[in-house]
C-alpha positions in Angstrom: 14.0 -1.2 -15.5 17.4 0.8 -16.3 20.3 -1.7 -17.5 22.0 -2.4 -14.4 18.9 -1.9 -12.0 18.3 -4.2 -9.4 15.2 -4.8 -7.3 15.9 -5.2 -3.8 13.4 -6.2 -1.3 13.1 -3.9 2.4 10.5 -5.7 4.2 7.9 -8.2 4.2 4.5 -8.6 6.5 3.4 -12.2 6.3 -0.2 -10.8 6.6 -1.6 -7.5 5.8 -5.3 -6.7 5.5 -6.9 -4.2 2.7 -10.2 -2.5 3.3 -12.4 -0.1 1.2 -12.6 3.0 2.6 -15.0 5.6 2.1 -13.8 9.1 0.5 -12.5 11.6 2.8 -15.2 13.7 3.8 -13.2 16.6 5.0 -9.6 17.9 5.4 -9.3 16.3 8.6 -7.6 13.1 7.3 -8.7 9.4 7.2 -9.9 7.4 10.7 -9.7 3.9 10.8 -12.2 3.8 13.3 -14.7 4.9 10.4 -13.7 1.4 8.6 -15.1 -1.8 8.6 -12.3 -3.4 10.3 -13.6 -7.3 10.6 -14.4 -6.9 7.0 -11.5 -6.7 5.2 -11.9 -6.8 1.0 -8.5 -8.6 1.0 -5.9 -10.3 2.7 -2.1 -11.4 2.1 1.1 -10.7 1.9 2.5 -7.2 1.2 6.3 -6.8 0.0 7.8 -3.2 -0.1 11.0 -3.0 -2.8 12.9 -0.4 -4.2 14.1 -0.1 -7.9 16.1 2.9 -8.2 14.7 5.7 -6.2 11.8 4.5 -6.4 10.0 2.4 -3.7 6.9 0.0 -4.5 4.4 -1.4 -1.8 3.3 -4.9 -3.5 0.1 -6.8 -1.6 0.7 -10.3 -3.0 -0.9 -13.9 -2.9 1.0 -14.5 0.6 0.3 -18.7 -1.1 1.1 -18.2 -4.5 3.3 -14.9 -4.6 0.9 -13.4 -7.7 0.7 -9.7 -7.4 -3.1 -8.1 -6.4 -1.4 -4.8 -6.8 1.2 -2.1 -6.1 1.7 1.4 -5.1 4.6 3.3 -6.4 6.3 5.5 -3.5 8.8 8.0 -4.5 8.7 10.4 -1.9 7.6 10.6 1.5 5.1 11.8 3.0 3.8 12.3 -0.3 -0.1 10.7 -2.4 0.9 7.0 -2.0 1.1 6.5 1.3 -1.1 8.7 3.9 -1.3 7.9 7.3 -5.0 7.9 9.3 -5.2 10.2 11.9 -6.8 8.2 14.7 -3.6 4.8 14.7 -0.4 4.6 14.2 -1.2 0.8 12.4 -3.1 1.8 10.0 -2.4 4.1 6.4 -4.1 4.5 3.5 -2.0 3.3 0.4 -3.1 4.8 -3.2 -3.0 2.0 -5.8 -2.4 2.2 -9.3 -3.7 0.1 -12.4 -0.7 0.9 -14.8 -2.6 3.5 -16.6 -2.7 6.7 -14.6 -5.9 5.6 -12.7 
């Protein structure tokens, strides 16, 4: 973070649920109906901030507050953040480790 930088925080959802979806089979977009949706791999918190121009979709500990990961956003539409093609509640978020992967 720049000298100067500040984090400021845009929205919170008490309770978010993270699923593993299959690959995309064809180019006709993801369907949440295709996902195991009372089987969720994880649930918490997520917190979306910005740094910059940059915005960053956090899915935290909604007890403890420790980070289970983050997706970088900076543009939209754009590979973070795709939304399925059959709800408007659901989107498919590309996470990150830190090392390009």
């Amino acid at each position: 973070m720049e000298e100067g930088e500040y984090e400021s925080v845009l929205c919170v959802k008490p309770e978010v649920h993270i699923y593993r979806i299959p690959p995309r089979a064809t180019n006709r977009g993801y369907r949440a109906a295709e996902w195991q949706l009372d089987q969720p791999s994880w649930s918490g918190r997520l917190r979306i901030t910005a740094r910059g121009q940059v915005a960053y979709i956090k899915l935290e500990d909604r007890t403890t507050g420790e980070l289970f990961a983050q997706a970088p956003v900076d543009q939209f539409p754009g590979t973070a953040v795709e939304s399925v093609t059959d709800s408007s509640r659901y989107f498919v978020i590309r996470i990150e480790d830190g090392n390009g992967g």
